[in-house]
C-alpha positions in Angstrom: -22.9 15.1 3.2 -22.0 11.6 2.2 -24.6 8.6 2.2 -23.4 6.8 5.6 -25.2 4.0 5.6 -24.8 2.7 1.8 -20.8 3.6 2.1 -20.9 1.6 5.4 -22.8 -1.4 3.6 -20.9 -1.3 0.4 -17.6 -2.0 2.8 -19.2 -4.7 4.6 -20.8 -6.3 1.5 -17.2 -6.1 -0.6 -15.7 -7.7 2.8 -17.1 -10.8 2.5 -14.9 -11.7 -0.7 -12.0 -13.6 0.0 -13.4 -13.8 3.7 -11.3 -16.7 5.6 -12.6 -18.9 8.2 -10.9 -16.8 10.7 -12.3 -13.6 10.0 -9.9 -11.9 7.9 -9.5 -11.5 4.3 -7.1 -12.8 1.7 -7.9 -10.8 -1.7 -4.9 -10.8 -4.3 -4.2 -9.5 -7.2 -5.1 -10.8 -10.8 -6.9 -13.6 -8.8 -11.0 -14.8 -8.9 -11.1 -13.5 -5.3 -10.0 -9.8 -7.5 -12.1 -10.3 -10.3 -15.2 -11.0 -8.2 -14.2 -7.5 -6.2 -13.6 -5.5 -9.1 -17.5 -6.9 -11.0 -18.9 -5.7 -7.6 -16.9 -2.2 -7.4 -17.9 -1.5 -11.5 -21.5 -2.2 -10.4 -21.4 0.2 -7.8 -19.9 2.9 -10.3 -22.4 2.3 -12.6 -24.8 3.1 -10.1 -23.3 6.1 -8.6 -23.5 7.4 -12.9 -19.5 7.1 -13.4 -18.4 6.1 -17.3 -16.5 2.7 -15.8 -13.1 1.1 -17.7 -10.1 -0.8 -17.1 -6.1 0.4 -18.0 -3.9 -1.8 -19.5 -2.2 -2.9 -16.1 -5.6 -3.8 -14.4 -6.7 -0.4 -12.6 -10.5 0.3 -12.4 -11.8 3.5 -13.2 -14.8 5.2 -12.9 -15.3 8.7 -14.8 -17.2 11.9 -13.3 -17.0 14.6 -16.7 -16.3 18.0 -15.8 -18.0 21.2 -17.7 -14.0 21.4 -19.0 -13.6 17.6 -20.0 -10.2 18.3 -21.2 -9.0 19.5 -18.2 -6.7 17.9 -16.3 -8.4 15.0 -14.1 -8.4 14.7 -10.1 -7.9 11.6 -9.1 -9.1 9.6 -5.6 -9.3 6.1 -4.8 -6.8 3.4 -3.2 -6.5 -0.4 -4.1 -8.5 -3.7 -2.6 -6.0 -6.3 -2.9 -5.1 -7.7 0.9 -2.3 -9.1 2.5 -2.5 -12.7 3.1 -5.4 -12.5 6.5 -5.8 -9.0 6.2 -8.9 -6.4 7.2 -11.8 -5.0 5.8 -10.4 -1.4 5.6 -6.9 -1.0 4.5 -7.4 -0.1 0.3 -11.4 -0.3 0.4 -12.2 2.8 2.6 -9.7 5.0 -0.3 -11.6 2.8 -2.7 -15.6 3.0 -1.6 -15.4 6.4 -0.5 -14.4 7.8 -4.2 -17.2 5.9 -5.3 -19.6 7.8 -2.9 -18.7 10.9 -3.0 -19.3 11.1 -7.0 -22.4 9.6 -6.6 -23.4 12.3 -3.7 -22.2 14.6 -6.4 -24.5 13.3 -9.3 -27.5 13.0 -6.9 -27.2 16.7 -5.7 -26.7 17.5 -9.3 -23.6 18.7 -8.5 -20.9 19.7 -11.2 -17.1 20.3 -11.1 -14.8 22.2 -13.9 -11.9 19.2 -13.5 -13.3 15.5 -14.6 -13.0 13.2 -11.4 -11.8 9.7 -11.2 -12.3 7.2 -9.0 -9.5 4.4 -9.3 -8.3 1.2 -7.9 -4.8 0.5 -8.4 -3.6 -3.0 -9.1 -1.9 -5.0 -6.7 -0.7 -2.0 -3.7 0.1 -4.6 -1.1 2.7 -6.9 -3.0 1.6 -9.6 -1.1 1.6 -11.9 -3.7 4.7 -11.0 -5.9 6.7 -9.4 -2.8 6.6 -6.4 -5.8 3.7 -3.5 -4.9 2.2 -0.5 -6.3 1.9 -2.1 -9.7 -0.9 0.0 -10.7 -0.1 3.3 -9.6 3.4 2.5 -11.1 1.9 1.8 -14.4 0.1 5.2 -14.7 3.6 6.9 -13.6 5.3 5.3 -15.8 7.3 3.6 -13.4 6.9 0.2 -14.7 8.8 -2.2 -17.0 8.7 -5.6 -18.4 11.6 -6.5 -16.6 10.0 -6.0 -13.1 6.9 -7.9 -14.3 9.3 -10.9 -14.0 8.8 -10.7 -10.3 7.1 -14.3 -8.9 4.7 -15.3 -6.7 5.7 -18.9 -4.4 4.1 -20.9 -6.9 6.9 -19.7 -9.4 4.1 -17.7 -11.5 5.4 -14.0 -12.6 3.3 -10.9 -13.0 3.4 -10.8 -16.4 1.8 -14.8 -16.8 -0.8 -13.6 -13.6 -1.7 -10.2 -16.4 -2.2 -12.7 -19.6 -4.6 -15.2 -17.3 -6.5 -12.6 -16.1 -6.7 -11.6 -19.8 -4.0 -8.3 -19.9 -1.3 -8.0 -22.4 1.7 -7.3 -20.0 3.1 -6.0 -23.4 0.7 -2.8 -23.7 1.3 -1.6 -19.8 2.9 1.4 -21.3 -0.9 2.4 -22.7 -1.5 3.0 -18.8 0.6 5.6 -18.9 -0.7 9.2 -17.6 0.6 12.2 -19.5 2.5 15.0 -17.0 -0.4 17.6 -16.8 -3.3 15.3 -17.5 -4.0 14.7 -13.5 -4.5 17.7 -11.4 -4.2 15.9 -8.3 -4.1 12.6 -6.7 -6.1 12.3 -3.2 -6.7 9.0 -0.7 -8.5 8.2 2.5 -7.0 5.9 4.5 -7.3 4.1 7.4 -4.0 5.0 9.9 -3.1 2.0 10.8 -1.6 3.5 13.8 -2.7 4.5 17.6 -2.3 8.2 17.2 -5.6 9.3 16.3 -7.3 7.4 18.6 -4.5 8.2 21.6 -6.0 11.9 20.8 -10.1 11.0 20.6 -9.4 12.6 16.7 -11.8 10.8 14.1 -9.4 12.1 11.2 -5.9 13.3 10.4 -4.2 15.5 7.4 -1.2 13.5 6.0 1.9 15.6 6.1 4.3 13.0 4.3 5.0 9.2 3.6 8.0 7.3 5.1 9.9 5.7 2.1 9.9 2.0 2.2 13.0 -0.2 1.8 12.7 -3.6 0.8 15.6 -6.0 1.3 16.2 -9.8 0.7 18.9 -11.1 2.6 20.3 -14.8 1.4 22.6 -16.7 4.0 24.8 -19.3 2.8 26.1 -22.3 5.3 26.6 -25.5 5.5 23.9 -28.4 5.9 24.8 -31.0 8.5 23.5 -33.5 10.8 22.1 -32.3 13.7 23.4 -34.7 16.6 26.5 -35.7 14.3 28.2 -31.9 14.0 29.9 -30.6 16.8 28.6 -27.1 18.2 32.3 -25.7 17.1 32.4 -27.3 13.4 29.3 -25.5 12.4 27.9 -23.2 9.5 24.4 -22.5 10.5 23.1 -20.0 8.4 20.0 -19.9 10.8 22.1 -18.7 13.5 24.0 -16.1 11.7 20.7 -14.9 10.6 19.2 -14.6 13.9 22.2 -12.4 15.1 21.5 -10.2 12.0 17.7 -10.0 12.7 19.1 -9.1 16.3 21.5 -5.9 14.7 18.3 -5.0 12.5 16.3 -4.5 15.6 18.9 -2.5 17.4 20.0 -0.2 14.7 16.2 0.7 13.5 15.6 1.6 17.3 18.2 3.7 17.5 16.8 6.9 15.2 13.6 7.1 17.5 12.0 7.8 13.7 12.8 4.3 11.8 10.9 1.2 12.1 12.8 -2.2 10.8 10.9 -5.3 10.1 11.8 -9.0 9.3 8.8 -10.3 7.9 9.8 -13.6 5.7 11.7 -16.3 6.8 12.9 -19.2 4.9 15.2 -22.2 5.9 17.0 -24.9 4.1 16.6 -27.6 4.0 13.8 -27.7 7.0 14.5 -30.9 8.7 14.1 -31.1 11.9 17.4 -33.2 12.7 19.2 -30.9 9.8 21.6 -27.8 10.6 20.1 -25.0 8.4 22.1 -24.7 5.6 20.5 -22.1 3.7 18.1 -19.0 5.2 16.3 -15.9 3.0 14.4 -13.4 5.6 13.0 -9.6 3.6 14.0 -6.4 5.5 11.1 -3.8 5.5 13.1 -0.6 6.6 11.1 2.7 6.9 11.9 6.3 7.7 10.4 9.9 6.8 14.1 11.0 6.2 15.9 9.3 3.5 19.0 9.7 4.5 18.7 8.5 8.3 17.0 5.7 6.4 19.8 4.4 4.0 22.7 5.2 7.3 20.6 2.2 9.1 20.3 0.4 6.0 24.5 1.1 5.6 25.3 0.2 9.5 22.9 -3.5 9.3 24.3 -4.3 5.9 28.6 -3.6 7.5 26.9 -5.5 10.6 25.9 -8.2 8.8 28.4 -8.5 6.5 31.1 -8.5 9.5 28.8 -11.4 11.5 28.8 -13.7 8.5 32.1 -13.4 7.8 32.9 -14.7 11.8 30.7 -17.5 11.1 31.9 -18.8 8.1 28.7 -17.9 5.7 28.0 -16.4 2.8 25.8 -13.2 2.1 24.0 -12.0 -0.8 21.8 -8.9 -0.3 19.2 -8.0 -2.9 17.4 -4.8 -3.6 14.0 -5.3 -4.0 12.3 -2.1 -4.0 13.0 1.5 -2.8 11.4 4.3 -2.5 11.8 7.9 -1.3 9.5 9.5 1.6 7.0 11.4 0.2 5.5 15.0 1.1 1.8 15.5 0.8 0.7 18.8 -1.1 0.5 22.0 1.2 -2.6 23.3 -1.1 -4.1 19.7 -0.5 -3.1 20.1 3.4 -4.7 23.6 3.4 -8.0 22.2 1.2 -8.4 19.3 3.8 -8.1 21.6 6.6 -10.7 23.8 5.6 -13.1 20.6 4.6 -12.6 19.5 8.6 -13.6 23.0 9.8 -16.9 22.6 7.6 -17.9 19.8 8.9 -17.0 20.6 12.5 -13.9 18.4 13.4 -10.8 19.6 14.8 -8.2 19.6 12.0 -4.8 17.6 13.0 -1.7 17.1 10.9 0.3 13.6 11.3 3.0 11.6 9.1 1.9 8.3 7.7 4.9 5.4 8.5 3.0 2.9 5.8 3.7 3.1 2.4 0.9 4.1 -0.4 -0.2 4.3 -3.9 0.2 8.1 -4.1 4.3 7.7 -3.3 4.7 6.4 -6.8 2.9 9.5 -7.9 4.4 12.4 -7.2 6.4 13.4 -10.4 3.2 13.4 -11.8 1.2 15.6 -9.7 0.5 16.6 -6.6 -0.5 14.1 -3.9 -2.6 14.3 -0.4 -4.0 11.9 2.1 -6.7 11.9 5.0 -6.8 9.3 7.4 -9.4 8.1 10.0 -8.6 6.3 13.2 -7.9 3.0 13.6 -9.0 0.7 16.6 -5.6 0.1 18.6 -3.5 0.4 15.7 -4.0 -2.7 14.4 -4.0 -3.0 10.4 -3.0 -6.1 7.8 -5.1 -8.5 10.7 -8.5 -9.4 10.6 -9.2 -7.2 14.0 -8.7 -4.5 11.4 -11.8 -2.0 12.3 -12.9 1.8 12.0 -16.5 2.7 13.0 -19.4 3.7 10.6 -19.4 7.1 11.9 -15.5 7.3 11.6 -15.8 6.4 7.9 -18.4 9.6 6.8 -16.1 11.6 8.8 -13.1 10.6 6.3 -15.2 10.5 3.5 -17.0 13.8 3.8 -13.5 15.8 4.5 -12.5 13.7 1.4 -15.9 15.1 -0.1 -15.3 19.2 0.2 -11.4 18.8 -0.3 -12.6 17.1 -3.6 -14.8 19.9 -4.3 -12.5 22.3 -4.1 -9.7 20.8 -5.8 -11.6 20.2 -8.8 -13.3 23.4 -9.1 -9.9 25.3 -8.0 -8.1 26.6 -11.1 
């Protein structure tokens, strides 16, 4: 069994960077709130025996040898980059736990066929660059230059955020993992959703990963004066966008599976005594089935295109990411079934609807994920919170599915 207490420590210790005076946590990428997280994470790898590194793209690695060190690798971790105000949990559970299960491995002198490593990915969230997954995509090989153009709303790109933080953005490529060279990717998670808790279960067995859809919708009207335009000679972009906000809400509750979400907003110029003449809002549009995902996406892009048109604006959509739904491993599934029968808790299969590292994954190996309940749901706000005893429940099923995986052949 896990260490409770030192994982439970290590998460409130690493929770106190990029802490904001109202509780919750702003920690993004290739920032000094990162790098002060990442010296404290290598620390703690050093101590649990793990041979520590950074990839070319920023992920942090520690190393657990196996008696076959060329065999291929199983991987576990998760990220710690936030959201803007953000919990303690969502990326540092995945994270800390890795770390602690290698170190109950070394202190129990324990050793595994498969190497280990325990990794945080770069920048999962895409809070900052309203681009994610940048680490995980770099080991995938998923990345290129061209998307390290991407800009945070000071106008800074990915690529200038690498060379500050003292990466070549022109060596990501070294990242790269080899297909064959990783055995298996697995992550604990928090669930950021009631269903755990609605069933008094302390953890789940990922079956799959709705595919997120990322949209930017750019609204083109007409600035005017506020009391000097007539309610009939106007081109408010703000109101056209509202009525499309409107049609994303009703089509994504339609499916009873697919969860729409506006969650950027931008108006021009912003005067008060000014009609809007410009708007940008982001579409986050989720499903497990692809396809019932993209015939929303299809009906609110025709909607929308049909309301501007009757209001005399203009409508540029942009693609900003999108990604397939992902399944989970059935060997993992089975592995992490029998790891909650050993330690005594009732195993319980559930889809995730949030989107993870592992999604970028999966054409390079096989991918699983455990979560643990979540207090009322609530993730990416600083009421965030899992117990202690919820947390070595997650991490010790994450323990003996680890085991096994890396001593399976």
């Amino acid at each position: 069994m896990i260490n409770q207490d030192r994982l439970w420590n290590r998460l409130m210790e690493l929770g106190s960077i990029g802490k904001q005076e109202s509780g919750g946590i702003t920690r993004l990428s290739f920032t000094e709130n990162e790098r002060k997280a990442k010296k404290l994470l290598s620390s703690y790898m050093n101590e649990a025996g793990l041979k520590v590194y950074e990839d070319t793209v920023g992920n942090l690695i520690g190393r657990k040898e196996g008696i076959n060190q060329d065999a291929p690798v199983v991987l576990v971790g998760s990220h710690i980059d936030s959201v803007y105000n953000g919990g303690n949990f969502d990326g540092p559970l995945g994270v800390l736990s890795g770390i602690e299960i290698l170190q109950t491995m070394n202190e129990q002198g324990i050793t595994t066929v498969h190497p280990i490593e325990v990794i945080v990915f770069t920048d999962e969230e895409g809070a900052r660059f309203s681009f994610g997954m940048i680490g995980s995509r770099g080991i995938a090989g998923t990345l290129t230059l061209e998307e390290l153009q991407n800009k945070d709303q000071q106008g800074i790109t990915v690529a200038e955020a690498m060379s500050e933080a003292g990466y070549d953005p022109l060596l990501i490529e070294q990242s790269v993992r080899s297909i064959g060279s990783v055995k298996a990717y697995v992550e604990l998670h928090i669930e950021q959703g009631k269903v755990l808790e609605n069933d008094n279960l302390s953890v789940g067995i990922v079956t799959g990963i709705s595919g997120p859809l990322w949209l930017k919708f750019i609204i083109e009207g007409k600035a005017g004066h506020a009391g000097a335009t007539p309610m009939n000679d106007r081109n408010d972009a703000l109101v056209a966008a509202s009525q499309i906000i409107q049609l994303i809400e009703t089509e994504s509750a339609k499916t009873g599976t697919t969860v729409g979400t506006v969650g950027q907003l931008q108006l021009f110029p912003g005067g008060i005594n000014i009609i809007p003449g410009k708007v940008e809002f982001t579409l986050d549009l989720r499903d497990v089935n692809e396809s019932i995902r993209d015939e929303v996406e299809n009906r609110i892009v025709a909607g929308a295109k049909i309301l501007c048109e009757q209001r005399g604006v203009g409508l540029q959509i942009e693609d900003l990411q999108r990604i397939a739904p992902t399944l989970c491993s059935n060997e993992i599934q089975d592995l992490a079934k029998l790891a909650c029968e050993t330690i005594g808790v009732e195993p319980f299969f559930l889809p995730s609807g949030a989107g993870h590292d592992c999604m970028q994954l999966t054409n390079l190996c096989p991918i699983g994920m455990l979560f643990i309940r979540s207090k009322d749901g609530i993730s990416h706000n600083p009421a965030e919170w899992s117990s202690k005893e919820d947390c070595a429940d997650g991490a010790n099923v994450l323990y003996h599915t680890v085991l096994q995986l890396s001593n399976n052949e």
